[in-house]
N, C-alpha and C positions, 0 to 999 in steps of 0.2 A: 060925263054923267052915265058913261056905259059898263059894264061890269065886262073885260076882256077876257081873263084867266083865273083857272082856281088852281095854287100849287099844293101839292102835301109834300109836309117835311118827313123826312125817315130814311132808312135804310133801306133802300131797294125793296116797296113796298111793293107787291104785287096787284096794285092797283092803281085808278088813275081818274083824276077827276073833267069832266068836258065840259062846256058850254053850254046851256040847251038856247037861251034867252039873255042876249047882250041886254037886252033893256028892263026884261023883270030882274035880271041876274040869277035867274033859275040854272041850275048845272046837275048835271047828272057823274054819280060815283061806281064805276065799274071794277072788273079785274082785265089785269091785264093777260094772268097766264091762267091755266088750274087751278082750283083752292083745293087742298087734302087735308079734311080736320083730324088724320091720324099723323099729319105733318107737324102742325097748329092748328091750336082749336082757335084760337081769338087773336085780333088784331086791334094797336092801340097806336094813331097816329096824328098829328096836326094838322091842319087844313086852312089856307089864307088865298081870300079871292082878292084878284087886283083890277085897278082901273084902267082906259083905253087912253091915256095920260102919258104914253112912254112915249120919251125922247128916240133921239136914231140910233143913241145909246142904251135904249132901257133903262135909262136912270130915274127919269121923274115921273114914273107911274105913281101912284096910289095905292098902297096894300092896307085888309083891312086886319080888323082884331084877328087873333089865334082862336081856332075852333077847334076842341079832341074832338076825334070821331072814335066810337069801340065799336067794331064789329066780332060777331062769334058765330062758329063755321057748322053749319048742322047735320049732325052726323048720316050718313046712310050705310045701313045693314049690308054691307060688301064682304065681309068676312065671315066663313064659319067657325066654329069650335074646333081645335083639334088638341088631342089627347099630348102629357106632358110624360109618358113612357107609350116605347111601343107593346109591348103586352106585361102584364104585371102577375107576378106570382105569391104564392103563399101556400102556406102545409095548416091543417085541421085537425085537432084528434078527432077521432069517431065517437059518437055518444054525446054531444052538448050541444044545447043549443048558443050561438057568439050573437052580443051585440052589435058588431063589427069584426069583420074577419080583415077587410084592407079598406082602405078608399083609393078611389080611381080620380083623380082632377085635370078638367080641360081647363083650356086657355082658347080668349078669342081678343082677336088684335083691331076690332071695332071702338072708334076714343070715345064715344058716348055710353055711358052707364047703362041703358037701354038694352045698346047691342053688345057691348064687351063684357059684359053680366052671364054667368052660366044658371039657367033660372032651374033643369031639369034636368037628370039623369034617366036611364033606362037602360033594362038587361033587352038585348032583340032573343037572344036564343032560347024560345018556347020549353016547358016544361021540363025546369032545373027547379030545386029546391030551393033556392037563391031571390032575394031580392035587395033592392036599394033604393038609398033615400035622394035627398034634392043635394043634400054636400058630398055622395057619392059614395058613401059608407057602403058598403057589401055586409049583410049577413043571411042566415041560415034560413029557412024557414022551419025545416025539420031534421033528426037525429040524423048525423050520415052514419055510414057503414061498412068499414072496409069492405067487407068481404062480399059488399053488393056493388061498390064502384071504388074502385083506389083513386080516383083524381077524373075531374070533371074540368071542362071547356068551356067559359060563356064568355059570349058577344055584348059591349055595352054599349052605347052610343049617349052621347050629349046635346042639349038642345040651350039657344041662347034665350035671351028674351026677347028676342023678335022672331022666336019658335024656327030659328034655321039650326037645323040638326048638323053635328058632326059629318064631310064628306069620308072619312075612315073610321071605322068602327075599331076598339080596343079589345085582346084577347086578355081573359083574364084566368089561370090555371089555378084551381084550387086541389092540392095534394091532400089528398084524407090518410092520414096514419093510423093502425089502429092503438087499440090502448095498450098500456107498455103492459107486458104479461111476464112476470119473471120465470126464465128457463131456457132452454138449449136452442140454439136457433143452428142455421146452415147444417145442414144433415141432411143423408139421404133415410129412406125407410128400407130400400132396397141395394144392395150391396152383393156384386156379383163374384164370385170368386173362378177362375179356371185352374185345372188341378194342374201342377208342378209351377205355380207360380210365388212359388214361396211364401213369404210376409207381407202381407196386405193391411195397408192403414185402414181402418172402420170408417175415421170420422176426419178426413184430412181439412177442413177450414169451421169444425164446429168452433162456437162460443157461446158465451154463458152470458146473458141478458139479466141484471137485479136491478131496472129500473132505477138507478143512483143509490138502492141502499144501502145503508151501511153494513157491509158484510165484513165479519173478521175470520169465520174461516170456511172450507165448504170440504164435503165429506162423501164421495163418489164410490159407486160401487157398479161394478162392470160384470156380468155375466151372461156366460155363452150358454144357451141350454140345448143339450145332446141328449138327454135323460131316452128316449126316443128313436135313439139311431144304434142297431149294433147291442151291445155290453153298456151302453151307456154314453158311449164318444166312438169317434172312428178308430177302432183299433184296430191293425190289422187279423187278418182271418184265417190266420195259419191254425193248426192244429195245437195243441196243448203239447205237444211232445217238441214240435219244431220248436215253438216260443221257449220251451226250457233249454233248448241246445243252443237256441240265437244268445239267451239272457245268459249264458255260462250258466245252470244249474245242475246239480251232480246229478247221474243218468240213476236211470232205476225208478222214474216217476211208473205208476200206471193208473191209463185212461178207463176211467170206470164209464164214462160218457162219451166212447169215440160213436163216428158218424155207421151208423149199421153199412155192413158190409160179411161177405163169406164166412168169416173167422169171428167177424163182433156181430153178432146175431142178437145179444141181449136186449139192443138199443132199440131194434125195429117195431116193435108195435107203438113206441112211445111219440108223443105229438112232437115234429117238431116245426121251429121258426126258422122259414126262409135256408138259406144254406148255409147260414152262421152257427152251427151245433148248438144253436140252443133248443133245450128239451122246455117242453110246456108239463106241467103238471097240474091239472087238474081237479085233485083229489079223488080219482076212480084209479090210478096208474102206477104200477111198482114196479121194478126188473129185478131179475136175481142176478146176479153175478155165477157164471160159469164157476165150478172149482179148479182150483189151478193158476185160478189168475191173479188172487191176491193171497200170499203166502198165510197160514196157520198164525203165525207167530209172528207179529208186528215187532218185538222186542222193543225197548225200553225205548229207543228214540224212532219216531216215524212225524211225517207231518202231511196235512190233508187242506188241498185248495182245491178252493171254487168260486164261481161268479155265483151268483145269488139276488133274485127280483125277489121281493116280496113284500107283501100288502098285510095288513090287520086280519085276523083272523075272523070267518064268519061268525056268531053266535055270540050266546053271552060266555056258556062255560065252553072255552076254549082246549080243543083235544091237541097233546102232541105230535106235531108234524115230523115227519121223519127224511133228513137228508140221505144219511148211510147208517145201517144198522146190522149190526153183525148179531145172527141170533143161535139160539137151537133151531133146527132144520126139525126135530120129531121128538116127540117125548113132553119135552118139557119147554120155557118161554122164557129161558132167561138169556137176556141185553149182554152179550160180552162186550161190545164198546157199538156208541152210537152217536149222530148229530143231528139234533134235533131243533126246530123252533118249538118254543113255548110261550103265550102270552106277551108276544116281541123280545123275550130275550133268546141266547143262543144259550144254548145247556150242550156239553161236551158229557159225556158216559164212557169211563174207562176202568173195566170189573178185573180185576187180576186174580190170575187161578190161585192157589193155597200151593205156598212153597217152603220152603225153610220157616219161617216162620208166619205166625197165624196170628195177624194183629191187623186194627184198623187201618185205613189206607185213604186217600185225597181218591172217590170214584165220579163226583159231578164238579163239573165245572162249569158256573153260571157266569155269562154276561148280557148287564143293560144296555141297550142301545136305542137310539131313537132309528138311525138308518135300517132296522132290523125290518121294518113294517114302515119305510116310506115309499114304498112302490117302486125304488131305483134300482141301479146295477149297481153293488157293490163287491167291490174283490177281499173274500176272507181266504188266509192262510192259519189251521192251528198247526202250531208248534209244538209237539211235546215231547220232552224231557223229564222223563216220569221222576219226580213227582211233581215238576214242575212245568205246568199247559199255560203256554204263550197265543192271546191269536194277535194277529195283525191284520186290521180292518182297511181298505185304501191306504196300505203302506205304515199304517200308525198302530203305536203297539198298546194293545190293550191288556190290562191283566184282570184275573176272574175277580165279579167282586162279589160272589160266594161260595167257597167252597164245601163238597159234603165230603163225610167219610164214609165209608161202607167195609162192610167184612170181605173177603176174598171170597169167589167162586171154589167151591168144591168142584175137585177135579172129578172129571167122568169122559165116557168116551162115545158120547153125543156128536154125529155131524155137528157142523154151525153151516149158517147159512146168512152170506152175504146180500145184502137188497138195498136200491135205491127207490127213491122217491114213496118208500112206504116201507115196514117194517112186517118183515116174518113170522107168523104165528103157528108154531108148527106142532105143540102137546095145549094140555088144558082145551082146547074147544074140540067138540067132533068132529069135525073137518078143515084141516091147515089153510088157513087163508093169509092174506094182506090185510094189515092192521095199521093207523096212524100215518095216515098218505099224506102229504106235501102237498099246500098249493102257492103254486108259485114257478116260477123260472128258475132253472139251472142252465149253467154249462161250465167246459174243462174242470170235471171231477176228478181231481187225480188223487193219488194216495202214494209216498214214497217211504217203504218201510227202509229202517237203519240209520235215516238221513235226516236230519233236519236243515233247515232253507235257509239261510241267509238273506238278514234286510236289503242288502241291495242288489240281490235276486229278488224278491220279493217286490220292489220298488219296479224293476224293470219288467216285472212281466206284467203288471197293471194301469203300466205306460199306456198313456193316451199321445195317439197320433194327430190330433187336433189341440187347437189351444189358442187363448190371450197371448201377444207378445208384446215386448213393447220394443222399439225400433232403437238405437242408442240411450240407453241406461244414462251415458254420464251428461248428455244433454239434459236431462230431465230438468237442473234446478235444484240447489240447496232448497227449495224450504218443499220440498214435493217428500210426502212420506208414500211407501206405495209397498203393498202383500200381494201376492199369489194365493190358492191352497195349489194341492198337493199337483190336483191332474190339472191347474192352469185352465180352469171352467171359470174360476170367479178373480176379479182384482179388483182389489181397494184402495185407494187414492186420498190422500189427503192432503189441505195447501193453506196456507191463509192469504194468497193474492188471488187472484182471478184469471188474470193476463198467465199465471205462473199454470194455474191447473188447466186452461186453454189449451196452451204450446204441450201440455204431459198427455191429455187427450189425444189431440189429433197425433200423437206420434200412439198408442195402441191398436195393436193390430192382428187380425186374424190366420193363421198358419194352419195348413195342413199339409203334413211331411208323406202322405200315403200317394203311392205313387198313381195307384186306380181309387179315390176316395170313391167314399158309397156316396151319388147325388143326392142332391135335395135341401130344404130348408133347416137354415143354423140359427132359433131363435138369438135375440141378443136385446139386455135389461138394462138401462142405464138409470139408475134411481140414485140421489145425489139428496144431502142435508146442507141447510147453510143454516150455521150460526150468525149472530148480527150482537152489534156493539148497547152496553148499554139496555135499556128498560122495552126496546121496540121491539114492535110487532113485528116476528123475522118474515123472510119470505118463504114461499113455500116452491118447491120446485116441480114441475109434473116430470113423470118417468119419461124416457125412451124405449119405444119399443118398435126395433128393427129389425132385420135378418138378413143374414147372408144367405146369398143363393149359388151352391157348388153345385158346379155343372159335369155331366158325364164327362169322362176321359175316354181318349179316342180306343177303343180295346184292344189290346196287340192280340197278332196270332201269331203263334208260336208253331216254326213249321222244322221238322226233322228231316235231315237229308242223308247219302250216304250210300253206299254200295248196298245194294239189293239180294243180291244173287251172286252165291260163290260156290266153289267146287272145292272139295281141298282131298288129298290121297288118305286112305283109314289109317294110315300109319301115325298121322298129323294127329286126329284127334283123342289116340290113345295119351299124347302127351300134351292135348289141351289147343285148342281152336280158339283166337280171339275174336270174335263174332263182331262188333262194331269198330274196325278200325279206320274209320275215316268217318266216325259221325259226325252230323253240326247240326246247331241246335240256335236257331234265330230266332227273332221275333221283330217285326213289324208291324208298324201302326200306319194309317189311310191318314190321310190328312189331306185337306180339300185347300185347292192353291185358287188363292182370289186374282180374278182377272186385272192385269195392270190398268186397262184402259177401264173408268168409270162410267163410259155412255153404252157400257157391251149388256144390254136389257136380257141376252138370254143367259141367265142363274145358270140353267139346266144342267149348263155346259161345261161348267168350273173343271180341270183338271184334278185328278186326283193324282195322288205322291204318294207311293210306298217308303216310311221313313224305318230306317233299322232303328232300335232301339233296345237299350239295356235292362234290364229286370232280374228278379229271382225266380228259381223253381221252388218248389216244394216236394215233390216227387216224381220219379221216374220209374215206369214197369215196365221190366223185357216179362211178356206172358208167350207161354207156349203154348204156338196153337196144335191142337189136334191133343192126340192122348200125351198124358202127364209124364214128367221122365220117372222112366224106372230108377229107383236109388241105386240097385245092384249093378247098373250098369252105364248109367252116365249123370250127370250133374252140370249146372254153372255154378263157376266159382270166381272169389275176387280176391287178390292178396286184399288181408285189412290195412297192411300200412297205407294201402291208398288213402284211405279215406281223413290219416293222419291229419292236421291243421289245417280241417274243412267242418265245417257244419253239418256233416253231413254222416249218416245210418243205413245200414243197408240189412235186409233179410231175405232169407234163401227159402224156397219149397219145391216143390216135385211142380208146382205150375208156374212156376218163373223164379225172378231177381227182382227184388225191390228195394229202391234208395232213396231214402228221405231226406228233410231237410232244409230249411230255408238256405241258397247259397246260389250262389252263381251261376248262369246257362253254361260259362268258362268250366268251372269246375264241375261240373255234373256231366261235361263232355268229356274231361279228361278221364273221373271214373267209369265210366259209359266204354270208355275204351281200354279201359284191361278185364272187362268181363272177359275169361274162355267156356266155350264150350267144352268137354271130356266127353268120350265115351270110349270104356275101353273092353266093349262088346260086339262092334261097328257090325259083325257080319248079319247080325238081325237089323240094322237099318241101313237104310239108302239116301233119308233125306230127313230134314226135322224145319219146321217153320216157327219163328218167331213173331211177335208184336212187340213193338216199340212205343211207348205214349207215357208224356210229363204232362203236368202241371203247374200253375200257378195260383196262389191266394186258395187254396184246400179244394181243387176243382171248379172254382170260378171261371178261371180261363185257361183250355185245354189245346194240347197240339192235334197236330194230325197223327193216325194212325200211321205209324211204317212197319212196313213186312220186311221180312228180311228171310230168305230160304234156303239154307244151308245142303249141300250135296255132297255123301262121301262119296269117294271114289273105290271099287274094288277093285285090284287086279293084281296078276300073277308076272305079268313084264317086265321089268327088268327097261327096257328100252321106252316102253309105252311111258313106265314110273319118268325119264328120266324127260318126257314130251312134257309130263304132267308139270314136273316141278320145274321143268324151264318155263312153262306157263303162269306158274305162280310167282316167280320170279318178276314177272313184269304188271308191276302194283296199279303207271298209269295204263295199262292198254285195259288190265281188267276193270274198274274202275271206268270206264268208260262207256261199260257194256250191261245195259239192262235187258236182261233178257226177260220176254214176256212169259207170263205164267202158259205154262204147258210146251215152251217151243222146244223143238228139236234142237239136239248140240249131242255134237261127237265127242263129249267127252261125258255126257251124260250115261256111263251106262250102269248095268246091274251085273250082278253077277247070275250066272247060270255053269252046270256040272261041263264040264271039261268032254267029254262024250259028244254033248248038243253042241258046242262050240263047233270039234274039228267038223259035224256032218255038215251044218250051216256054214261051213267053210269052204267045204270043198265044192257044195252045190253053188253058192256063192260065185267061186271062180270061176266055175264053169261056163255058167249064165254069162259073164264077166267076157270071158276067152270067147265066146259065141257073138258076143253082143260087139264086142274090140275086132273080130276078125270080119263080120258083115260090113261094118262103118268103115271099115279102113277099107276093101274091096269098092264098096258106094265110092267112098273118098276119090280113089284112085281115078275109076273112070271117068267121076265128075269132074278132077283135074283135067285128066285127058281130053275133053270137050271142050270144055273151057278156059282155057290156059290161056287163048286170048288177052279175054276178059279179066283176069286174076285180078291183075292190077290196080283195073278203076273200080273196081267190086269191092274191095277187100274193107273198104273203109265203111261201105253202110252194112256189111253185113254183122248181123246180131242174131248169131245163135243159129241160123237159119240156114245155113250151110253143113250141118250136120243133123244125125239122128241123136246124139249123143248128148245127154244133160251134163254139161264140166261143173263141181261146187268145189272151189278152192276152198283149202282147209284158211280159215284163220287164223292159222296161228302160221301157217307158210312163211310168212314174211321176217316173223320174229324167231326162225328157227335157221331152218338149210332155205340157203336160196336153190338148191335145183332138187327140193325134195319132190317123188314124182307124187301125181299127181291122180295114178292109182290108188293111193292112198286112203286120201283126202274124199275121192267117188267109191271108193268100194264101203268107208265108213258111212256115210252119208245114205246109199243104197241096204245096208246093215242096217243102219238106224230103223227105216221107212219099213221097213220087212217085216222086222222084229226087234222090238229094243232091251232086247236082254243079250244083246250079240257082245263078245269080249273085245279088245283093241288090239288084242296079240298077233293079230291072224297075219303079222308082216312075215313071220320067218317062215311059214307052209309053203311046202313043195309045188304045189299048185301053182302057186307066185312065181318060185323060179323057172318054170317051165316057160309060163308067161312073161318073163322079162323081153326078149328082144322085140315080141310084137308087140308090145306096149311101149316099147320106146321109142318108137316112132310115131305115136299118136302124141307122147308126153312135149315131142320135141319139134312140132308143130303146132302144137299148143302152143309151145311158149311163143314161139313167133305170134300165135295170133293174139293171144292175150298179156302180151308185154305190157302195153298199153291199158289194158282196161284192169291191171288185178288189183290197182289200189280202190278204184269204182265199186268190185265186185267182192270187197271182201267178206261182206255179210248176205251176200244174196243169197 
């Protein structure tokens, strides 16, 4: 009647049922281990109580009905949320507001819908634009903005429904792009250039951005603008005469616009720019041309260049400007040929006197241009071939497109009178003035009567040293179409890929071939068209606009070296003295050496580097100083075949030698070294001083001064002659020897009459035999005393054992080794006296009298100064 046990049927149920009341049959249902409702949430098992009825076997108990039992396991909040990426990313364009930009979604591993439910999101990181909803959407709240934040950072966190937040918060990156803008991306604005660096890419990783439009072709145009620098572009800065001799142009130009100087005096009141010979004209300013300088008589063919700036003329009614105009000088006002602007075009004026026949004639030659009045440098050359005037504008040949006719000048025999930059009015007004002034820029005016120019002289003298290039031509790409103009300022491109006109871009590139360019800023325009396929709206492209920035070059100096000071016998210079024969002519540039090691903080200290370095001159002047050579009696002179297959001009006057020329430091030394001096009047000179000094880039960069001071020799010896010229004989010893300006030298002397010589001779000796006979008496005694001592003495003594000053000749050594050395002291005591003393004075009686007591001074000498007379050959 007792209730003993309750069993449950099942599978390793983790519970277990007990007894509480054998007699009410009450029993209690427990667990036996854990319950985890993220394990199992519910449990579903059978349940049979039995009676206290069992045998010894457990057989005859009493079980009762089957009872299910369901239990279900209730959850607790154990778990938080955690995020199902570690941080999440995303890109925005700028300017829109997004419904959703990403969503962010946790997970939480609670089995009750309660807790494993994510009820809440939230941003933690305070004031962002940004907000979010409950299913974890992210968007905007406001417009972003590139250029105010490229990409923003926020913090999210998640919350369950039992309000337990996320323990790791989610990073979420949002990239803001801006809006797609078609046009040039990857470029610099500033583009450095260092001079002798050749070929420089401009744009080495540019590309072309069209937002996916349909583009089918695009149409680029590249230009450098110099308008600003120089003539227009870096051109070199040689003189008008050099550039025609460099370009091969036939000789005979002349400079109506050289730099004022002694001889071009015309030029000097006139404005000019910087040291590039450009003239400013004003309209207040004219020069005459000296007569002389441009021949009477042009004859039929001559041809006239010039660089040329000019602007629109002031006013409404525009007066003729005047480049060169040849007029009457007095009397009367008639134009025999002129170049003039007018209203922007260029009008040529060419009046021909009355000859054989007396018929109308081609006298104006008009041309239109737009360049005439665009404020640039342009290079005109005309060419005329009467009756046919050629000009050629930047290389390109243009013909008149109006010609007039006019009747011939009546001959008469009026001066004319040549004038730049304004026109000669010299009858019809009461008083001759300047008429019809220029305004504008000039420079190299030259004029070459007989000759006319050839185009590719013409081409070459208007060469620009700067320019577009482009890096390998035949990479460019079949479908790349691509122009130049003349001077490589502008290039045009065109392509129908994209990828194609990319890769033809970044290969164009900047060059400047000058070896000192002029520094400073190289605008540069990149303005580009794209066509598009079809009925769309093309794109539109915005320009480039960048610059290269050339930087100085290190400046060379140019230093002249070379024997100074030479003596040569008068006989030499009757048949001609070569004055520079061992000159050099270097030039070196400073160049600052970077310290190897990178933590060395003091700059200061950088070593500097003398580096040789190669260049051209442009001219070289031997000037003489002091008074001018007299023609009648001496001259420099140059064989001309020197100058044979060199670039190089030379002109002679009473105040020096001058060689011109753009060419080589090499070759301006080897002409440099067959100049001779002549004179074949010597007895009225004694000595003659020269100066030395080149150039480079038309005095830009200048050498040093060298002096050089020439000494004849006079004399009547015979033996002396024969001292002299075994001296000249010896090229390294002289050569070695710079003698300071004013010093004494025994071979420096003059001449004086033959009378003064023998009295200063014999007084000389005298003095000489007085002065040789005391010393030797001292000598003796003081041997006598100290004879001892000789020995250990003999080593420090210096000089100071005698009364007697010894000066070894220098030239001792290179002549008689036992020449005495009477000589050498009686010269030297000569000199100090008087230096008009002769060198003859060896064979005089006086001398031989005095031979045996001097040879025993000479022959103790040598013992004492064996030893010292290489030390002492210049004391």
């Amino acid at each position: 009647g007792e209730i003993c046990a309750f069993k449950i049927h099942g599978q390793e149920m983790p519970f277990e049922a007990v007894v509480l009341n054998k007699t009410s049959g009450e029993g209690r249902l427990r667990a036996k281990s854990p319950i985890d409702c993220e394990l199992q949430k519910e449990y579903t098992f059978i349940i049979q109580a039995y009676d206290c009825g069992s045998g010894p076997g457990g057989t005859n108990w009493k079980k009762s009905h089957k009872a299910v039992v369901h239990i279900q396991v209730k959850d607790v909040n154990e778990f938080s949320p955690a995020f199902k990426e570690s941080v999440y990313k995303t890109t925005v364009t700028e300017g829109k507001i997004y419904d959703s930009i990403l969503q962010v979604e946790a997970i939480d591993e609670d089995c009750s819908p309660q807790y494993s439910q994510i009820c809440n999101y939230e941003i933690v990181t305070t004031d962002v634009p940004f907000a979010i909803d409950r299913n974890g959407n992210i968007r905007n709240t406001e417009k972003l903005n590139y250029d105010k934040q490229h990409q923003y950072e926020i913090m999210v966190t998640a919350f369950d429904c039992g309000q337990k937040h996320a323990t790791e918060d989610v990073l979420v990156r949002v990239n803001v792009k801006p809006v797609c803008k078609p046009g040039w991306q990857d470029w610099n604005k500033r583009i450095e250039y260092k001079p002798g660096s050749g070929s420089m890419p401009l744009f080495p990783s540019i590309r072309l951005e069209t937002c996916d439009g349909p583009v089918s072709s695009i149409h680029t145009t590249i230009e450098l603008q110099t308008n600003y620098i120089g003539k227009g572009c870096d051109r070199e800065t040689y003189s008008e005469k050099s550039l025609q001799k460099l370009c091969g142009a036939s000789s005979g130009a002349i400079d109506l616009l050289p730099s004022p100087s002694a001889t071009t005096n015309w030029t000097a009141g006139l404005l000019m720019d910087n040291n590039d010979m450009i003239f400013k004209f004003d309209g207040k300013q004219g020069a005459k041309i000296p007569d002389g300088i441009v021949p009477k008589n042009l004859t039929d063919q001559f041809t006239i260049t010039l660089w040329m700036k000019h602007g629109p003329s002031p006013g409404l009614r525009a007066e003729k400007e005047t480049i060169l105009c040849n007029s009457d000088k007095t009397e009367m006002n008639r134009h025999h040929y002129a170049l003039y602007v007018h209203n922007c075009r260029l009008v040529f004026l060419l009046r021909k006197d009355f000859d054989q026949a007396d018929t109308f004639r081609p006298a104006e030659f008009h041309w239109k241009l737009d360049q005439i009045c665009d404020k640039e440098w342009h290079y005109y050359v005309v060419n005329v071939e009467f009756p046919v005037v050629t000009l050629y504008m930047d290389g390109t040949t243009y013909e008149p497109y109006l010609v007039t006719n006019d009747w011939p000048i009546h001959p008469s025999h009026i001066a004319m009178q040549l004038t730049v930059g304004a026109c000669w009015q010299g009858g019809e007004v009461t008083k001759p003035r300047f008429a019809q002034y220029f305004h504008g820029s000039l420079a190299s005016l030259t004029i070459r009567p007989g000759k006319i120019e050839s185009q590719k002289v013409i081409s070459c003298l208007q060469a620009c040293k700067e320019g577009l290039d482009i890096n390998s031509l035949e990479s460019l790409g079949q479908g790349i179409k691509y122009h130049f103009n003349p001077s490589q300022s502008v290039l045009v491109m065109e392509g129908d890929d994209i990828e194609n006109i990319n890769q033809a871009l970044r290969k164009v590139s900047y060059i400047n071939s000058r070896q000192f360019p002029t520094a400073g800023v190289r605008r540069l325009k990149v303005s580009s068209k794209v066509q598009c396929f079809g009925e769309d709206v093309c794109i539109s492209i915005p320009d480039i606009d960048a610059y290269v920035m050339v930087f100085q070059a290190n400046e060379p100096k140019i230093t002249i070296s070379g024997m100074d000071h030479f003596a040569r016998p008068a006989a030499q210079f009757e048949r001609g003295v070569i004055l520079l024969p061992d000159i050099r002519i270097v030039s070196t540039v400073t160049k600052m050496e970077h310290p190897v090691d990178s933590k060395e903080h003091d700059r200061a200290n950088k070593p500097e580097v003398l580096e040789e370095m190669l260049h051209n001159l442009d001219f070289c002047d031997i000037l003489v100083i002091g008074a001018e050579l007299d023609p009648e009696q001496e001259c420099l002179e140059l064989d001309r075949v020197e100058l044979h297959g060199k670039h190089l001009d030379a002109t002679n006057s009473t105040a020096g030698y001058s060689i011109y020329g753009v060419d080589s430091m090499h070759n301006y030394e080897q002409v440099l070294r067959q100049i001779r001096y002549r004179n074949w009047y010597t007895s009225a000179t004694f000595d003659r001083k020269f100066r030395v000094k080149c150039s480079e880039l038309n005095g830009r960069y200048t050498s040093n001064e060298f002096n050089l001071e020439v000494n004849i020799l006079h004399s009547s010896n015979s033996d002396f002659m024969d001292h002299v010229n075994h001296m000249i004989v010896q090229p390294q010893f002289l050569q070695s020897v710079h003698h300071p300006e004013g010093s004494i030298s025994a071979v420096h002397n003059s001449v004086v009459p033959s009378v003064a010589t023998i009295v200063i001779i014999i007084c000389v000796s005298i003095l000489i035999f007085i002065i040789t006979l005391g010393v030797y008496r001292i000598r003796a005694a003081h041997q006598h005393s100290s004879g001892d001592n000789e020995g250990s003495k003999e080593n420090e003594m210096d000089w100071d054992d005698s009364a007697l000053t010894i000066t070894v000749n220098p030239m001792e050594k290179y002549e008689k080794p036992h020449q005495t050395e009477e000589e050498s002291e009686e010269e030297d005591i000569e000199d100090e006296e008087d230096d008009t003393t002769s060198a003859e004075s060896d064979e005089s009686e006086e001398e031989e009298e005095e031979e045996e007591e001097e040879e025993v001074i000479v022959q103790k000498g040598d013992k004492q100064n064996a030893t010292r007379q290489e030390q002492l050959e210049w004391d």
